[in-house]
C-alpha positions in Angstrom: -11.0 3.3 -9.4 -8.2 4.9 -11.2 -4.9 4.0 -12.1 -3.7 7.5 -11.9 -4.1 7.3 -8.0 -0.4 5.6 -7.3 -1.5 2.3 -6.6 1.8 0.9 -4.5 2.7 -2.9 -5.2 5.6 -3.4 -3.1 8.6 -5.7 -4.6 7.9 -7.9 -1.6 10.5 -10.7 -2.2 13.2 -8.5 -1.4 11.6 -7.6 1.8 13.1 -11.3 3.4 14.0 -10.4 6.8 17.5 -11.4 6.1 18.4 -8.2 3.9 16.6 -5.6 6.1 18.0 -2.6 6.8 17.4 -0.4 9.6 18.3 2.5 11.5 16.9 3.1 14.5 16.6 5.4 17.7 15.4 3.0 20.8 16.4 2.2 24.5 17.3 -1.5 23.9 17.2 -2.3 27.9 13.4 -1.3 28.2 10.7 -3.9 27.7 9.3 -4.4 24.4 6.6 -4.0 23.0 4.7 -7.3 21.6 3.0 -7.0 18.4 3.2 -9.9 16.6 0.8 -12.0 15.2 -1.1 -14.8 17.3 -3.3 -17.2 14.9 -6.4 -19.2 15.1 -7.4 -21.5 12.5 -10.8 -21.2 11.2 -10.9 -17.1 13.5 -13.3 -15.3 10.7 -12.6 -11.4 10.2 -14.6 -8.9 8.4 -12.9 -5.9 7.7 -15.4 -3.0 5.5 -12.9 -0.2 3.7 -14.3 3.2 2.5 -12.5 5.7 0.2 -12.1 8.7 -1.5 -10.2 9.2 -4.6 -10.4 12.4 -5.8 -14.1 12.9 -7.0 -15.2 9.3 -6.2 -16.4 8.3 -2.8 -16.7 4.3 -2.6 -16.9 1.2 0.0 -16.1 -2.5 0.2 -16.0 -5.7 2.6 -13.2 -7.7 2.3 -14.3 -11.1 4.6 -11.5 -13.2 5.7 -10.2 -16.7 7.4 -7.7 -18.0 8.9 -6.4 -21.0 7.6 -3.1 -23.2 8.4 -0.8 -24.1 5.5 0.7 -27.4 4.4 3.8 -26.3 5.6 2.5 -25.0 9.2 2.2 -21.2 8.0 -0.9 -19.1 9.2 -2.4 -17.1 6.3 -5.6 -14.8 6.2 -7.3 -15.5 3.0 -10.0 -12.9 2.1 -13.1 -12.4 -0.4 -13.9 -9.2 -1.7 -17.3 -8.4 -1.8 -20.5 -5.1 -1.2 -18.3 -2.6 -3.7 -20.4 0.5 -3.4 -19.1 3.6 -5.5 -21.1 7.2 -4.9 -23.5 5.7 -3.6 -24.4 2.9 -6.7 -23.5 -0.8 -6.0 -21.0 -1.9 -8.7 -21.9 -5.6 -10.2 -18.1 -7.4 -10.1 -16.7 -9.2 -13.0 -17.8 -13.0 -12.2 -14.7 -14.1 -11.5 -14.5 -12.0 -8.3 -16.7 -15.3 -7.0 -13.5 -17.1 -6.9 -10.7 -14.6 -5.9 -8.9 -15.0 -2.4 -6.4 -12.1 -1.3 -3.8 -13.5 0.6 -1.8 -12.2 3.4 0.2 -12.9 6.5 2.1 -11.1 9.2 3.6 -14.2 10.6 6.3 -15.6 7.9 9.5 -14.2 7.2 8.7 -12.5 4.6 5.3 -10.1 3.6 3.3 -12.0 1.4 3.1 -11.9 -2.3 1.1 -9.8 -4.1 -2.2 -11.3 -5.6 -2.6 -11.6 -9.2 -4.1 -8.6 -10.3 -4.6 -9.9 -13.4 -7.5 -12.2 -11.7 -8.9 -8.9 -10.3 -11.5 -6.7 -11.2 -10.0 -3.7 -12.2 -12.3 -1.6 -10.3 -11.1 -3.5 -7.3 -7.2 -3.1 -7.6 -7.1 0.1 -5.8 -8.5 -1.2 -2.8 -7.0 -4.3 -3.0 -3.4 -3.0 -3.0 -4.6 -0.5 -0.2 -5.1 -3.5 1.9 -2.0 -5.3 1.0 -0.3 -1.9 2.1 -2.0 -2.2 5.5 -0.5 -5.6 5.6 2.9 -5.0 4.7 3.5 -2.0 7.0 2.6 -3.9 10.0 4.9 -7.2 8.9 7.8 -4.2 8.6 6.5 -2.8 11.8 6.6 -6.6 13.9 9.7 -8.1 11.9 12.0 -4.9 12.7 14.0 -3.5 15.9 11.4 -4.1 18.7 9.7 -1.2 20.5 9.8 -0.4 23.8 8.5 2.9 24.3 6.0 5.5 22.4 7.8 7.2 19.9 10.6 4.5 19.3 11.2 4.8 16.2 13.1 3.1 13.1 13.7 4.2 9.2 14.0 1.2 6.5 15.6 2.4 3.4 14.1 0.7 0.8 13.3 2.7 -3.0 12.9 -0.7 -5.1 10.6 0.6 -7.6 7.0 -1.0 -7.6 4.8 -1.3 -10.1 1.0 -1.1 -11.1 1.3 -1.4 -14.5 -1.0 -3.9 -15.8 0.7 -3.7 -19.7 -2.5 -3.1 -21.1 -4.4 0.8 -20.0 -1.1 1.5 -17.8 2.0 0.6 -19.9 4.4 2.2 -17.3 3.6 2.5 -13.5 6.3 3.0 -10.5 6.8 4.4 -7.2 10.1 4.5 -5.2 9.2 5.0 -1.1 11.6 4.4 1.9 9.7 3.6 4.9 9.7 5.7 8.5 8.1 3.1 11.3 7.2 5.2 14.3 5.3 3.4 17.6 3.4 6.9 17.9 1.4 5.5 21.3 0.4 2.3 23.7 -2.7 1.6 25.2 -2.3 -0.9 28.1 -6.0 -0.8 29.0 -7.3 -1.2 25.6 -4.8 -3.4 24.8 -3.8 -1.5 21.6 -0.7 -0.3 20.0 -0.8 2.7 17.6 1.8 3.1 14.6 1.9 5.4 12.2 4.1 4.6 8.9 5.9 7.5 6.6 6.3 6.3 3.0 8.6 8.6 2.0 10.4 9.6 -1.2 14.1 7.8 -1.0 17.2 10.5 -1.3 17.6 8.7 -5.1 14.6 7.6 -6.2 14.5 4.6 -8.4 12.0 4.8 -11.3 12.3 4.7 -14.1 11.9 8.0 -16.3 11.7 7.3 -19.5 11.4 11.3 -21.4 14.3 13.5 -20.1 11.3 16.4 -19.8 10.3 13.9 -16.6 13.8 14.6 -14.8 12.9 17.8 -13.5 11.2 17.4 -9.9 7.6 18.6 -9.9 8.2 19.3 -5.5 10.7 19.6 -3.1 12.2 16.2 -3.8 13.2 14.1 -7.2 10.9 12.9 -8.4 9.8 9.3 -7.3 6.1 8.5 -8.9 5.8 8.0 -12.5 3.0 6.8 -15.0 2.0 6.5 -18.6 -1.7 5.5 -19.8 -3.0 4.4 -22.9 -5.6 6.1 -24.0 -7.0 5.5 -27.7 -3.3 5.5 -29.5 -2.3 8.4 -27.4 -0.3 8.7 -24.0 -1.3 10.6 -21.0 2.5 10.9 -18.8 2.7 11.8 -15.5 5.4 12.3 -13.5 6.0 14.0 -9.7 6.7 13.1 -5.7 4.1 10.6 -4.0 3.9 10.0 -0.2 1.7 7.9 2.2 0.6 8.4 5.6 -0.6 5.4 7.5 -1.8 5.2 10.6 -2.7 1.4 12.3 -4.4 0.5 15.2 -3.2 -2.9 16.5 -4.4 -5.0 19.2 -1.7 -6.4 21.5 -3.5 -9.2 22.3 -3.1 -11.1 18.9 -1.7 -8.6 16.8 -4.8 -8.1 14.5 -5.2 -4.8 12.7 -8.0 -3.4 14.3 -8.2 -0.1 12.3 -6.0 1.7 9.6 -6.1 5.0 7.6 -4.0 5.8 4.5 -3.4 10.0 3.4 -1.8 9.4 0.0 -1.3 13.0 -1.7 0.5 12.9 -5.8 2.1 16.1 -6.9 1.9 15.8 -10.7 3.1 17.1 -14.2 0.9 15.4 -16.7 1.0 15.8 -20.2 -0.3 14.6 -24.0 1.5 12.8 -25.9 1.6 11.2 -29.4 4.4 8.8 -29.4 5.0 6.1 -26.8 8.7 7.6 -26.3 6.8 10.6 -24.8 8.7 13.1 -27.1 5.8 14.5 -28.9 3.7 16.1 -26.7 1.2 19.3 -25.1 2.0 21.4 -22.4 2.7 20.2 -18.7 -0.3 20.7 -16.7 -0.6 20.3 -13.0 -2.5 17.5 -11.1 -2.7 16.8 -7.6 -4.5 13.7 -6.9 -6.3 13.2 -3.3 -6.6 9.4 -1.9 -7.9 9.0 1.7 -8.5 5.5 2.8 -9.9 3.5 5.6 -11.1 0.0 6.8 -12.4 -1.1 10.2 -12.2 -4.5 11.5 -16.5 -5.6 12.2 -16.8 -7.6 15.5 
């Protein structure tokens, strides 16, 4: 998996539910809406993911459990595993074996990112598409409660976060606000459907590091940026990300039960020779396609 495809690591220790934000448009008298998370230690889950990014087409299983923590905390602790791409099955660097993602939706804050630097790095784009997943939802149950279908609420947020692993990707941001909708409820099914807007913040915070990346490549600044290393030269990139998430959550225990992710890049790339990305060809446009899914397997 690329790089290049805006992998989004959200800066999730200043997402505390103590400094959150909101704005909101809801009839606080109605009933709300229970989403929130109800755990069982030892409860197994098995959630496969597919995706398509750009010209590659690939699958994985991520197989979690529950477990409780020393301090009383419920976390889902998952193994990655089955990582198909066009069709081949992909051999994982050995220390895959011993990986565990980690994530919860019930402590006050989202949980941290994994260690990507434990990670095979053919794996980082779909494990930071399921930390996304995660971390939506956690917004979604730790904000203003719901009460009807299209209660809505907008988190400003536009902390840069990064992907940048310092090595292929010196420089890697994006800077996204957040737009929470509950788009509909299911009372007979039992499931609640939200659909989540990451959207580009009125002043983006990357960083921009070439005044030639300034100019906005859309209809917003700029908020997506990224510089690879690539045999003593420097491919830039620079332009307006978004993400489109839809999750299907079960009001019984608050499991996600299915998500999808529609994560378009308008890009200006370009060439260059020096690492202060003043010597370089001519901008060329790239659009990059991500389209992203994972089912939870009863």
């Amino acid at each position: 998996m690329k790089s290049a495809s805006a992998r989004f690591l959200i800066a999730v220790l200043l997402l505390s539910a103590g400094v959150l934000a909101w704005q909101q448009s809801q009839d606080a008298s109605a009933n709300p809406v229970t989403l929130a998370r109800r755990y069982a230690e030892g409860d197994r889950l098995r959630y496969r993911m597919t995706g398509v990014n750009e010209d590659v087409k690939y699958s994985a299983e991520a197989d979690g459990v529950v477990e409780k923590q020393f301090a009383g905390n419920f976390v889902e602790e998952y193994a990655w595993s089955n990582f198909i791409v066009n069709g081949a099955s992909r051999t994982l660097d050995p220390k895959m074996a011993n990986f565990r993602q980690v994530v919860s939706l019930s402590s006050d804050k989202p949980s941290a990112m994994s260690n990507l630097m434990q990670v095979d790095p053919s794996l980082i784009g779909p494990i930071t598409d399921f930390y996304t997943f995660y971390v939506d939802l956690w917004l979604a149950t730790h904000g203003p409660q719901f009460t009807h279908a299209g209660d809505h609420f907008y988190h400003k947020f536009g902390t840069p976060a990064s992907w940048a692993d310092g090595n292929y990707v010196t420089l890697g941001e994006s800077s996204i606000d957040f737009d929470i909708t509950l788009a509909k409820i299911d009372l007979t099914a039992k499931i609640a459907t939200l659909v989540v807007a990451h959207v580009p913040p009125e002043h983006p915070q990357v960083h921009l590091p070439a005044p030639w990346m300034q100019a906005p490549v859309a209809d917003t600044p700029n908020n997506w940026v990224q510089v690879q290393s690539v045999n003593g030269k420097f491919v830039a990139s620079v332009g307006k990300e978004i993400f489109d998430v839809q999750i299907a959550a079960s009001l019984d225990d608050g499991k996600i039960l299915s998500a999808t992710m529609e994560n378009p890049v308008e890009t200006i790339e370009r060439d260059c020779k020096d690492a202060a990305l003043t010597n370089c060809g001519e901008p060329r446009h790239h659009r990059i396609e991500r389209h992203v899914e994972i089912t939870l397997e009863r």
